[in-house]
N, C-alpha and C positions, 0 to 999 in steps of 0.2 A: 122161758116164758113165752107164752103165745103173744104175739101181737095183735091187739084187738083187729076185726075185719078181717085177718086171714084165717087161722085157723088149721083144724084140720081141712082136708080135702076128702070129700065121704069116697070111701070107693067106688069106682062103678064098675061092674060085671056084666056091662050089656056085650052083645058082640061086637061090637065097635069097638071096643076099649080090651078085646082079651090077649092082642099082643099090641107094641109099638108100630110092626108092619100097617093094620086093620089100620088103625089111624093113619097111619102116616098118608097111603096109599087111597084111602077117602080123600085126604085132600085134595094131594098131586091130580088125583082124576077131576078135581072142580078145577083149577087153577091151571091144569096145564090148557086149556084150549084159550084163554084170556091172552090177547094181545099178537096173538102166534097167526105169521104170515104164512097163506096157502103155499106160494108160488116157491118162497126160501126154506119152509119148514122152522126158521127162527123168530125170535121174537124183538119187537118192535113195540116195545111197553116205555114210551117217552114219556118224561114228567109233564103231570098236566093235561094231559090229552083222553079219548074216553077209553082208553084199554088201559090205562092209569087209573081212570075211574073207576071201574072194571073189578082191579085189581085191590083197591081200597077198597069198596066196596065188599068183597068176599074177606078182607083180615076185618072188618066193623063185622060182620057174620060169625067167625068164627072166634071171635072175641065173646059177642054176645050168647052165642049156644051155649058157651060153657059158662055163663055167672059171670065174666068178667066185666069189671069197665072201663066203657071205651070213651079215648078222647082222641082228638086230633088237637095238637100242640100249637102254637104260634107261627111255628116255620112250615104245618102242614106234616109233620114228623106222627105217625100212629104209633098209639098205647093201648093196652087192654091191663088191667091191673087188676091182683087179686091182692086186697087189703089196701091201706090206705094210697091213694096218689100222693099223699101232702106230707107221708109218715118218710121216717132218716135210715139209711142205711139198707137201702133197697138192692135187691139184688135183681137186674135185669139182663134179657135175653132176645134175640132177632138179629134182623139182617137190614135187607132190602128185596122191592117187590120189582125196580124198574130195570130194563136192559141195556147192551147196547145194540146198536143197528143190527140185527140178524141174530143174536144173541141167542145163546144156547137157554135151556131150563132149567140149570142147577145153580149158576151164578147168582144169587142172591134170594132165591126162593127158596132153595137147600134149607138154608138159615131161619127163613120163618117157619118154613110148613113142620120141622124139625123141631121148633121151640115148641109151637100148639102140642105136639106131637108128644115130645115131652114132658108138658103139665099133662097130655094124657094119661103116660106113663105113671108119673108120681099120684096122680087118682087111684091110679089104678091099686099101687102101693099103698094107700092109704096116709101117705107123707104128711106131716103137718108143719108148718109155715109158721117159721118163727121169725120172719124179717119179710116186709111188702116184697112183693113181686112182680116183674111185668115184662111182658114181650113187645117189643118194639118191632116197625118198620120203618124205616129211615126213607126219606121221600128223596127223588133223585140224586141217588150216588152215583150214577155211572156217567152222566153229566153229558148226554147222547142228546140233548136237545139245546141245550143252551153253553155246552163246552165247557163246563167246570164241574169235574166230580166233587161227589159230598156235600152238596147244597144244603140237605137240611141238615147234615152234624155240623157242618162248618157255622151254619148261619147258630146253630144254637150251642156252640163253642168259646164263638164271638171272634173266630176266623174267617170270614166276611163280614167286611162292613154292606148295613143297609144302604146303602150308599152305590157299592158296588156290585151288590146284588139286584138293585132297581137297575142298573144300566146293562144286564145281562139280557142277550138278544138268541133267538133261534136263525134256524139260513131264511125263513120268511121274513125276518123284522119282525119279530112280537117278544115283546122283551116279557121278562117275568113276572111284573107285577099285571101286565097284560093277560096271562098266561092261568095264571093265579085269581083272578076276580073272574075271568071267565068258567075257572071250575069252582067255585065258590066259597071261595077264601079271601081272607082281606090282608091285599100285600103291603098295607100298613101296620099291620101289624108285627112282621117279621122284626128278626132281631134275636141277641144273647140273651140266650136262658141260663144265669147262670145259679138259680136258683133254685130250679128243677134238676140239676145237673150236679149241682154240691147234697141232693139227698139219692144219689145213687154211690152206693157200696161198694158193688162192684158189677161191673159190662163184662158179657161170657157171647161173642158171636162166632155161631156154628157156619162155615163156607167149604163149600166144595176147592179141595186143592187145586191150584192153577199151573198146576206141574207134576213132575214124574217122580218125586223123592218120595211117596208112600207104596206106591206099586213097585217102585226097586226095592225098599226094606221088605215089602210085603203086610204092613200095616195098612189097619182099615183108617185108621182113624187117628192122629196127630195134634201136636199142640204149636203155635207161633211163638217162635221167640223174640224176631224183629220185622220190622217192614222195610225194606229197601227205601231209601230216598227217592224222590221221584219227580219229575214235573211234564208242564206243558210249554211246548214252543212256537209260538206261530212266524214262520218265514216271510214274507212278503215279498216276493220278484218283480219289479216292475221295466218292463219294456216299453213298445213300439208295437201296436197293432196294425196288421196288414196284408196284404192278397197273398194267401200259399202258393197259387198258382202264378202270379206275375213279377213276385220281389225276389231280386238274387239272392244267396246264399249269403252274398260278402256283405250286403247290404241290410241284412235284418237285426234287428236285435231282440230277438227269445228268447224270452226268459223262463220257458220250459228248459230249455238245453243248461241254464244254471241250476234249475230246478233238481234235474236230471245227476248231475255231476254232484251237486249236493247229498242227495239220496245214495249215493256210492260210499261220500265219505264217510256218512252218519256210519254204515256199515263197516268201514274199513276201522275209525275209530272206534266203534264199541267192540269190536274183535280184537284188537289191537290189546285194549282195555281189562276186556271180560267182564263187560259192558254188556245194556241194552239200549238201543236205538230205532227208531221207528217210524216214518214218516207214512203215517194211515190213514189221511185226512187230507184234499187236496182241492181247491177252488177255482175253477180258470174265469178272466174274464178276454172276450166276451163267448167264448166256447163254442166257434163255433170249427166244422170239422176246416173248410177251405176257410180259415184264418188264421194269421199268429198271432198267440197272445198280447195280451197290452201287463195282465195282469196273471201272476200263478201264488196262489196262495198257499203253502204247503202249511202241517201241523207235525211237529216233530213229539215223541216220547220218546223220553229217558230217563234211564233206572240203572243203578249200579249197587255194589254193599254197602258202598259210603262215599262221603259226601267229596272228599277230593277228588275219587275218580268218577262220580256223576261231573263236579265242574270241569274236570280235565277234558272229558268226551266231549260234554257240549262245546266248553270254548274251543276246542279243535272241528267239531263240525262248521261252529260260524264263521271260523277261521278260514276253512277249506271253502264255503258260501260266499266270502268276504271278495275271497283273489280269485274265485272263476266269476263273481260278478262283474269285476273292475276290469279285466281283458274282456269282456262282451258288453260292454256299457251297459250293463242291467242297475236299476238303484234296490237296493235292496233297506229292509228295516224289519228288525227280527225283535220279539216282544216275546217276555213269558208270561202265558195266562195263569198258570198255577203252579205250585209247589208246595210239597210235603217234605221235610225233613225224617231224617231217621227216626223210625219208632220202636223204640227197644220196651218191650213190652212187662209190664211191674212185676220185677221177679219174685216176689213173695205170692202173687195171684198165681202168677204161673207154674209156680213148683206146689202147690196147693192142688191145682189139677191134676199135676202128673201124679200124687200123691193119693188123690180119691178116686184116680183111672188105673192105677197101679193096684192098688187096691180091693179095688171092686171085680177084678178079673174079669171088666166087661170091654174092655178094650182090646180085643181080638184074641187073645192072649190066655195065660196064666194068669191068673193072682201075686202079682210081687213083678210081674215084669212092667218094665219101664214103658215108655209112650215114647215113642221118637218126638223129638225138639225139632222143627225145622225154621228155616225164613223165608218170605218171598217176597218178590218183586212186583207184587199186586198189592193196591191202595185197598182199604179199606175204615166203614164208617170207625170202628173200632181203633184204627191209627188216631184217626181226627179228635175220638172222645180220648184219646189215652192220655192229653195232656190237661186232664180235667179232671176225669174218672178213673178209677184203676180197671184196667180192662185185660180182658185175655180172648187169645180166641182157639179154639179148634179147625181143626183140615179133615174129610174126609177122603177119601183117596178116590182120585180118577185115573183109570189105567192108561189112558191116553195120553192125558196132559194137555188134550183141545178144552181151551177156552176162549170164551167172545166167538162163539161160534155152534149152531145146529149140533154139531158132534160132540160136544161137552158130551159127561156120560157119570154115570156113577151107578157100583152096580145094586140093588134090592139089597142084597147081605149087609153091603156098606153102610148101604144109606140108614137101615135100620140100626146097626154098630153107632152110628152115629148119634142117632135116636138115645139109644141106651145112656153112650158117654152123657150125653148132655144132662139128660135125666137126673146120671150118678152125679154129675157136677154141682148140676142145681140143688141137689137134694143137701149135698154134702156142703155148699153153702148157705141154702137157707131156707133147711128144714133144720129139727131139732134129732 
């Protein structure tokens, strides 16, 4: 039965609409110059800021050209809906639009320009829509301005308290509800949606793979089975600030040189492990070149398959931070800003995929062949909803494996594969 408000989808046979490519490659061409630094080639699309505006601005466009409608949510999360918002058992699609520091252009815009891309497709087909629909962008996932990814799944999860979202700050001091009224949102209103969030079906996000397991099989295109456990650490070294040029060697105490020694072990233990560790984030005070620190603030990432050997790595990293502080009088105090536990992804959504990907022999493939399963070690919004919503996601394949980074890549073939899968996904959920 059709659900009143959806419908069919009339076909359209303009040229825009005669393959997935046409769409797809309209968009990419509006979206890729939004937020993209001259000088780095990458992108710098921070939550809140006006290449975020930018950014929002063009998915409220490309929501509205095609019929849909558009809201922006509580936490600042974008929708465009075809049939009811308010109707049960909706089946939703998208990603995110924001980056990190220098940030490549398939990290999280893969996923929306892909979802548009693919209600183009099902037009195309003439699909009709037997459960609401909608594409989402999720507002600050990458968490590049105020250090905490997943902002708005988390905030409308009800894994941030409003509480500890209002005390969220940038390296300027302007904390988020700051951040938030100046682009024209009310950060009162933030908070659990868990009511919007109990009429979604099922979550399907399309991201570019953040590693080299599709281009080794030689698949275009991949399904998630788990997410690595994951968090954030912030180190704090504190020293003695003082003349580079006139304080002995024996007499300083620098807390770079702990810093330093730290950053070794982080590697030596997650190697150790088969582990991930990271220290990519680093703050000096008072910074200048002929000074020694008073203060070095380092930010650790760590990812492993599970959960023992994530806490093993870390407790041996602060372990190893612990005893090169205490031989150089440094005081040290080490805080975790985030954590995500393991997200093993609802295997009934998931093997439902392989099964209309398998099937539809648009998966690079045959007809009857399988779809590689992989896991990775990169968060996503889709981790956050999965203890809420049944989610799944797809991997397009990047031959490189650069991510957070200019050189991310994915190739036109792919990314249209990609295109396809989703399409057959969507359709084969919630069309008739």
């Amino acid at each position: 039965m059709t659900v009143p408000g959806t419908g069919s989808v009339a076909p359209d046979h303009s040229a825009a609409h005669d393959r997935p490519q046409a769409s797809f490659h309209t968009m990419w061409k509006e979206l890729a110059p939004l937020g993209r630094h001259a000088g780095s080639g990458g992108y710098r699309r921070y939550a809140w800021t006006a290449a975020d505006r930018d950014c929002r601005d063009w998915f409220r466009t490309q929501a509205e050209a095609r019929g849909l409608v558009y809201e922006a949510d509580r936490n600042g999360n974008q929708w465009a809906w075809l049939g009811d918002p308010l109707g049960d058992d909706a089946v939703v699609t998208g990603s995110h639009l924001d980056s990190v520091p220098d940030g490549g252009a398939f990290d999280g815009p893969l996923g929306v320009v892909s979802s548009f891309a693919a209600f183009d497709e099902l037009r195309r087909r003439g699909a009709e829509f037997t459960r609401p629909f909608a594409i989402t962008n999720f507002g600050d996932e990458e968490g590049a301005r105020f250090g905490l990814a997943c902002v708005g799944s988390r905030l409308a999860a009800g894994q941030l308290t409003v509480e500890k979202a209002h005390q969220l700050r940038d390296g300027d001091g302007i904390t988020l509800p700051q951040a938030m009224e100046a682009a024209g949102y009310d950060p009162d209103a933030i908070g659990p949606d868990p009511e919007r969030l109990a009429r979604i079906g099922a979550f399907v996000e399309l991201h570019v793979e953040q590693g080299r397991s599709l281009d080794l099989t030689g698949d275009p295109v991949g399904i998630a089975s788990a997410i690595w456990p994951h968090g954030r650490w912030r180190f704090d070294f504190r020293g003695e600030a003082n003349h580079a040029g006139t304080t002995r060697l024996v007499d300083r105490r620098d807390p770079m040189l702990t810093y330093a020694e730290t950053v070794l072990a982080a590697r030596r233990e997650a190697q150790l492990a088969g582990a991930l560790a990271t220290f990519g984030k680093i703050a000096v005070e008072p910074n200048g070149v002929n000074a020694i620190p008073s203060l070095v603030r380092g930010w650790l990432d760590s990812r492993a398959a599970d959960q023992d050997t994530l806490d093993a790595v870390v407790t041996g990293i602060e372990r190893a931070a612990r005893e090169h502080a205490e031989r150089a009088g440094i005081d040290l105090d080490v805080v975790r800003e985030s954590f995500t536990p393991v997200v093993e992804f609802q295997h009934t959504l998931r093997d439902e995929l392989g099964k209309i990907l398998a099937g539809s022999g648009n998966n690079g493939g045959d007809a009857g062949r399988a779809v590689p399963v992989l896991g990775t070690g990169a968060g996503h919004d889709a981790g956050i909803l999965s203890a809420s919503v049944p989610t799944a996601m797809l991997f397009v394949r990047n031959p490189t494996g650069i991510s957070h980074s200019p050189a991310e890549y994915a190739a036109e073939d792919d990314c249209a594969a990609g295109v396809i899968a989703l399409a057959d996904v969507l359709e084969g959920l919630a069309c008739s």
